[in-house]
C-alpha positions as CSV (number, residue, x, y, z in Angstrom):
1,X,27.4,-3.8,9.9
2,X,25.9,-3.1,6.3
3,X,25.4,0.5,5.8
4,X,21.7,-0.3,4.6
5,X,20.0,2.8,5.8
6,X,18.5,5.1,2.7
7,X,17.2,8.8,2.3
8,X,14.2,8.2,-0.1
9,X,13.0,11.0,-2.4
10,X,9.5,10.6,-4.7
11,X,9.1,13.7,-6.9
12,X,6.5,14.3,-9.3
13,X,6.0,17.4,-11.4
14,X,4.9,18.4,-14.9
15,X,7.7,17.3,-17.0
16,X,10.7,19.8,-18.5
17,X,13.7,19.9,-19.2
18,X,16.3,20.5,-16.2
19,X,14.8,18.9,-13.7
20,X,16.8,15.6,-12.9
21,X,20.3,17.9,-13.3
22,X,19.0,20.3,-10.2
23,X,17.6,17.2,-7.7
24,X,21.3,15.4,-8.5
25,X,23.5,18.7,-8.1
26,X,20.9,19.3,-5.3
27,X,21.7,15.4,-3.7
28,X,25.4,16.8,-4.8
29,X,25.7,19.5,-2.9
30,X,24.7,17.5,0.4
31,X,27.4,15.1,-0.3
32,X,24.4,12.4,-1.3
33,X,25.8,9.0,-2.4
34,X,22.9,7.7,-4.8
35,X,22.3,4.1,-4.3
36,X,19.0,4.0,-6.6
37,X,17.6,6.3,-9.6
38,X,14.5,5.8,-11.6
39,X,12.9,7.7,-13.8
40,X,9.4,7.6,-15.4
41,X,8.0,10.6,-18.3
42,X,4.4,10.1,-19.0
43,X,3.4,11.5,-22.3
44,X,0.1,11.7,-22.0
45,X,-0.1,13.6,-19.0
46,X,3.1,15.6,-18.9
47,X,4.3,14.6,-15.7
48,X,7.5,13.4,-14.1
49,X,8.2,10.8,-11.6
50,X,11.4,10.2,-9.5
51,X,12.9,8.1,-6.9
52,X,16.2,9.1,-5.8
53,X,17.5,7.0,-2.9
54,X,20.7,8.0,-1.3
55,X,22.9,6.4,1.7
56,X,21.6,8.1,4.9
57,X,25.4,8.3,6.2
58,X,27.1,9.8,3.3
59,X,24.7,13.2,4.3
60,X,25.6,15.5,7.5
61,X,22.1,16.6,8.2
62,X,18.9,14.9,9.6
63,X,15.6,14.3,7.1
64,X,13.8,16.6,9.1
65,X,16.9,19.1,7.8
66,X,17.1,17.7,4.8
67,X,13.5,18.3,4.1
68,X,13.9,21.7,4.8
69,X,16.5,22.2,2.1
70,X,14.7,20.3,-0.7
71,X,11.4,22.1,0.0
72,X,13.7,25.6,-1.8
73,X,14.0,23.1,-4.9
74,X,10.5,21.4,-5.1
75,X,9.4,25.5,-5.2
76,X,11.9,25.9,-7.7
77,X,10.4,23.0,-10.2
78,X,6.8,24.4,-9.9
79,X,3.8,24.9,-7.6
80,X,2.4,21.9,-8.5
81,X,5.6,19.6,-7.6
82,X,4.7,16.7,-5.4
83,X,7.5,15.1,-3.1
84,X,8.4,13.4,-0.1
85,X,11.4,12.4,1.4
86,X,11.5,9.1,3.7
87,X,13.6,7.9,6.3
88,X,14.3,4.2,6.0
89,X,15.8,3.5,9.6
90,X,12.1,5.3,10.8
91,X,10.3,1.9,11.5
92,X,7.3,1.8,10.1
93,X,3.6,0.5,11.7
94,X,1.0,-1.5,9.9
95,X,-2.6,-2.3,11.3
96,X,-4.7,-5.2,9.4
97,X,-8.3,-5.3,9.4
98,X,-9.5,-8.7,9.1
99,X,-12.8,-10.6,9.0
100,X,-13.1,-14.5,8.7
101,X,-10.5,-15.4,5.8
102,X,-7.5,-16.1,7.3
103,X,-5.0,-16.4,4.4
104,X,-3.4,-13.1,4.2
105,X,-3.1,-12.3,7.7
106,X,-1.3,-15.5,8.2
107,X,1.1,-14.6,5.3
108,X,1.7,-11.1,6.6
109,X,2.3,-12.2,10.0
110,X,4.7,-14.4,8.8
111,X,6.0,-12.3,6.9
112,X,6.3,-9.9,9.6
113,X,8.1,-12.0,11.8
114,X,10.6,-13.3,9.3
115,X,12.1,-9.8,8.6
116,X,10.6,-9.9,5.1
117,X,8.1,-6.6,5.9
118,X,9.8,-3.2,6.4
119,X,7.6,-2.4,9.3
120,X,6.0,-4.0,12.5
121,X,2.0,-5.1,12.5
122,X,0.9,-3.4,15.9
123,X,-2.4,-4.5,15.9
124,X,-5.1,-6.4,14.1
125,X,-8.7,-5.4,13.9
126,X,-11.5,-8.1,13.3
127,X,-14.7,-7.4,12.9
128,X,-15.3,-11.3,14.0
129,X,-13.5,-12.3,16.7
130,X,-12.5,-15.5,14.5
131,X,-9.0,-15.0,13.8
132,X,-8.0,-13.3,17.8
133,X,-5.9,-16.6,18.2
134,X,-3.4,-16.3,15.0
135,X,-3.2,-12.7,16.0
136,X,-2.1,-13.9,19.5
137,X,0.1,-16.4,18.3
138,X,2.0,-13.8,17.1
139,X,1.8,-11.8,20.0
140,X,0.1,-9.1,18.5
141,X,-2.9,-7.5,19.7
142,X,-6.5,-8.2,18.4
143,X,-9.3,-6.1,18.9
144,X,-12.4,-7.9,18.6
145,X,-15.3,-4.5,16.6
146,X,-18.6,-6.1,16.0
147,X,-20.7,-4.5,12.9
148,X,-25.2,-4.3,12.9
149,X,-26.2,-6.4,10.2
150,X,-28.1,-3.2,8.8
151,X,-25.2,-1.0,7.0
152,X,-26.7,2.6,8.0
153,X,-26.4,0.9,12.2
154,X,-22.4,0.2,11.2
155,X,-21.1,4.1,11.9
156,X,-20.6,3.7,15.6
157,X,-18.4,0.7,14.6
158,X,-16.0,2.5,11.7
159,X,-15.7,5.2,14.4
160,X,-14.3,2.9,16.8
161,X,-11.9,1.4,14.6
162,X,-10.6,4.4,13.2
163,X,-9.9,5.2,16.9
164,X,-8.0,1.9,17.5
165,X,-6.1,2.2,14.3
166,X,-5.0,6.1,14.2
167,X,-3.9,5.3,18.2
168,X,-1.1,3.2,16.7
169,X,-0.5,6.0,13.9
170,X,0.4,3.7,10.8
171,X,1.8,4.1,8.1
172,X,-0.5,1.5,5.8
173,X,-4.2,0.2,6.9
174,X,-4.6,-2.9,5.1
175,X,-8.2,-4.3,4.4
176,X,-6.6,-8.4,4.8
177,X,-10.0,-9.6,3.6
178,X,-11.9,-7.3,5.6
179,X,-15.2,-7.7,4.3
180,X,-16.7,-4.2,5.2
181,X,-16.9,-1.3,2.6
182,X,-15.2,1.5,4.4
183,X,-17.2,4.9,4.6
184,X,-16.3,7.9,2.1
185,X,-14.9,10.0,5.0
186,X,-13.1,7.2,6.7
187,X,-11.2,6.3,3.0
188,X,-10.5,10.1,2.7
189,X,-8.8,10.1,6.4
190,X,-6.7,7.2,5.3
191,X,-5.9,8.4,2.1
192,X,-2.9,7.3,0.7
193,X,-2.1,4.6,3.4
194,X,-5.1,2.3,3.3
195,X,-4.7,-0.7,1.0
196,X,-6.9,-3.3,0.3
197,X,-6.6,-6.8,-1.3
198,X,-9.7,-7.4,-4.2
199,X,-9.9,-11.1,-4.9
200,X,-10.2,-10.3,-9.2
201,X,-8.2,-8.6,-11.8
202,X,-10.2,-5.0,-11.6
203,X,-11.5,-3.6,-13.2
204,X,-13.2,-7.3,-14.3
205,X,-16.0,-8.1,-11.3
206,X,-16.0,-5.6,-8.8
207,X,-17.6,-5.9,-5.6
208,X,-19.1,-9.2,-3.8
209,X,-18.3,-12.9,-5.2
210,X,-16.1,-12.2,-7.7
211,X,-15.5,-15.7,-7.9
212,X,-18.8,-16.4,-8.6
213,X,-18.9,-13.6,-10.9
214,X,-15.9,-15.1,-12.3
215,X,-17.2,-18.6,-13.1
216,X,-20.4,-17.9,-14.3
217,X,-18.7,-15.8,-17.3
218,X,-16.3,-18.8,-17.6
219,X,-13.0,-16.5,-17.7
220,X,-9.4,-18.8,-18.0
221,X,-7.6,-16.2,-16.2
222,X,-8.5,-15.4,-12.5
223,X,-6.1,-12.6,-10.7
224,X,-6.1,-10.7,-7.5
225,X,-5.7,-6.3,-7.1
226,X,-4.1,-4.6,-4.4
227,X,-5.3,-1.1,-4.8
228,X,-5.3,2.2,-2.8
229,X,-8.9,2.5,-0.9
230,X,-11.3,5.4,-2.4
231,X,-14.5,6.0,-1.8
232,X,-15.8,4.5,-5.1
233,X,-15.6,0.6,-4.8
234,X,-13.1,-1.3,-6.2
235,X,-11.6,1.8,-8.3
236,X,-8.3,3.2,-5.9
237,X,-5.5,3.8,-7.4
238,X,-3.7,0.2,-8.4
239,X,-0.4,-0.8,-6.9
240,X,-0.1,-4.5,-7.9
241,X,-1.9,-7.3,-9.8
242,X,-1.3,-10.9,-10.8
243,X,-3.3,-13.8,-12.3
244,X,-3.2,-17.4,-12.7
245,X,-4.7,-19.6,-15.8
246,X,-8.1,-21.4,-14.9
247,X,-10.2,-24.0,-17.2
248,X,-13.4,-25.6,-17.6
249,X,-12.6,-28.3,-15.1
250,X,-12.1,-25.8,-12.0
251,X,-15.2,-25.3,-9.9
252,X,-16.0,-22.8,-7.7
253,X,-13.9,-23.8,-4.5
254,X,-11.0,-24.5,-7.1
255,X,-10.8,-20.8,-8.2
256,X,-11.1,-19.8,-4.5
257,X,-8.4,-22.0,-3.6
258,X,-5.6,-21.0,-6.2
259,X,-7.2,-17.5,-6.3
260,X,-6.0,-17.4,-2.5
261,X,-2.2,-18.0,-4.0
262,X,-2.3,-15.0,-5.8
263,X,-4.2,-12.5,-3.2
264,X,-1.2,-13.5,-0.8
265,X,1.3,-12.7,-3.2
266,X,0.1,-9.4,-4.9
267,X,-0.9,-8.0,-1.2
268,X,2.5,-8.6,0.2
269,X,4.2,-7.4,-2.9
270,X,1.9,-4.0,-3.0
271,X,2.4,-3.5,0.8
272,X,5.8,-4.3,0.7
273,X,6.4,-1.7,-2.0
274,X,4.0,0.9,-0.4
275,X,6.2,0.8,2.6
276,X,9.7,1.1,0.8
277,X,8.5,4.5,-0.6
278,X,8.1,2.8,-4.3
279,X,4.9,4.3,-5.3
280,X,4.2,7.5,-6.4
281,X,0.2,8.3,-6.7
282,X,-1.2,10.5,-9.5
283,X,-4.7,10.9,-10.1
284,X,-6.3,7.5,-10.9
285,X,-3.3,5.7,-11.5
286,X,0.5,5.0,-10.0
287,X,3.8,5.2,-10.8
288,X,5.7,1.9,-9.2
289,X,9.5,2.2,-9.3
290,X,10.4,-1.8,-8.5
């Protein structure tokens, strides 16, 4: 059996000297065999980042005892130091909200069940009941939350699904194509762990159509952003982009179609990488550690 399971640290703090000699005397002193370092100092905000992942065997102590001991050296570098530590044996729960597009939840799913996702999808949410069979394909459950037409009617419906989703207590909400804006108290309950998937290279065309958006101004790049969800649209914190080259010749439906290439790719990669405890969030921006 490989000995695959990790202790994850992410640490940020305002930047000084000393601080990576006390966390490696620190994973030191618990007998911490470091499989993974990386390091990031940004200049123009004096702050920095960390990930420190260690093999969960070579340590005596549980995380919830190893948290403990950290939390005397994270008071040590400062009242503003940031840090988690994660578990990776602790599987991990995902919940997709969907509307009609199919494309990414079929990639996730497969995903999923191909051992490629650190986690297990418990549940999709639709708020069409167009995509219930691929969900039960899969054999995952599909809850079926209609929406008014009229946005100010649509609260009784975000309060249901933020019932169905916190009752499976994920660790990542992903907006698959979910075609609903989420409401500024719902994205500051799911702060942190609700990641969406916008179909253009943000901060370029924001909001609906982007493709449309994207054609009229004749662009020869097209790209996809999978970004933490905030209450101002289309502006989270990004985790992961791509593009792919257009010309004069592609219409409309072309640009959706190979657009759809790249929304599949950059979603899976951001989740993936949310999930293995490889992004650190400060302010507006992120720290990735690949």
């Amino acid at each position: 059996m490989t000995d695959d399971r990790r202790y994850v640290l992410l640490l940020g703090c305002p930047d000084r000297t000393g601080i990576v000699a006390r966390i490696s005397a620190f994973l030191a002193e618990q007998g911490g065999w470091i499989v993974e370092a990386a390091y990031h100092a940004d200049p123009d905000s004096g702050w920095f980042f960390t990930r420190q992942a260690v093999r969960a065997s070579s340590i005596a102590v549980g995380i919830d005892e190893l948290r403990e001991r950290f939390a005397d050296v994270a008071a040590e570098l400062g009242p503003k130091t940031e840090w988690a530590l994660h578990d990776s044996g602790e599987r991990q729960r995902v919940v997709l909200l969907v509307s009609k597009d199919a494309h990414c939840l079929h990639d996730l799913l497969g995903r999923a069940a191909g051992g490629e996702l650190p986690a297990t999808v418990s549940a999709v949410v639709g708020n069409h009941p167009d995509l219930a069979p691929v969900a039960d394909a899969h054999g995952i459950e599909f809850h079926h939350v209609p929406f008014a037409r009229d946005p100010a009617e649509r609260g009784p419906s975000f309060d249901k699904v933020r019932d169905i989703v916190d009752a499976h207590a994920p660790q990542a909400v992903v907006l698959a194509r979910f075609m609903q804006v989420l409401p500024g108290e719902l994205c500051e309950h799911w702060a942190g762990k609700a990641i969406n998937i916008h179909h253009s290279f943000l901060p370029s065309f924001v909001g609906a159509r982007p493709y449309h958006q994207a054609f009229a101004r004749g662009v020869k790049l097209i790209g996809a952003t999978c970004h933490y969800v905030t209450a101002e649209l289309d502006a989270g914190p990004i985790i992961e982009q791509d593009v792919i080259r257009v010309d004069h010749s592609d219409e409309i439906r072309d640009m959706v179609r190979q657009g759809r290439d790249i929304e599949k790719l950059v979603l899976s990669r951001g989740l993936r990488w949310h999930l293995e405890a490889r992004v650190l969030v400060h302010g507006r921006k992120t720290v990735v550690f690949t």
